[in-house]
Residue, then its C-alpha position, 0 to 999 in steps of 0.5 A: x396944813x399944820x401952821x408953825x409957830x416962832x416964839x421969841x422967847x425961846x431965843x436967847x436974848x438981851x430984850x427979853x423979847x415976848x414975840x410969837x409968829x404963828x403962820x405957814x411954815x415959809x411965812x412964819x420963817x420970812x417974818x422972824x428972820x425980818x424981825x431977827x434983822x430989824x430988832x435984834x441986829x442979827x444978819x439975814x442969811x440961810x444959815x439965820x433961817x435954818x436956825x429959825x426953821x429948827x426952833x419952829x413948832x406946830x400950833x396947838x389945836x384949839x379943839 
């Protein structure tokens, strides 16, 4: 399974915030909708994490 990767930083944002979340794809979802709450006053809600699930990306490969 490919792990997913949700980089803050390619969000608008007034914190100019550096935060990147690298884990299964639901995980990944579950802690940056957490961290959207908690740090940037956004609202918990399906349509919070469809936005989260479009920006995700797969982790590059160290190989």
């Amino acid at each position: 399974m490919t792990r997913k990767v949700a980089d803050c930083r390619r969000l608008p944002s007034e914190t100019d915030c550096s935060l990147t979340i690298t884990g299964e794809e639901d995980e990944v979802i579950r802690a940056a909708a957490e961290h959207a709450v908690s740090v940037h006053q956004h609202q918990d809600s399906p349509a919070l994490r469809e936005q989260i699930r479009e920006t995700l990306e797969d982790e590059k490969s160290n190989a």
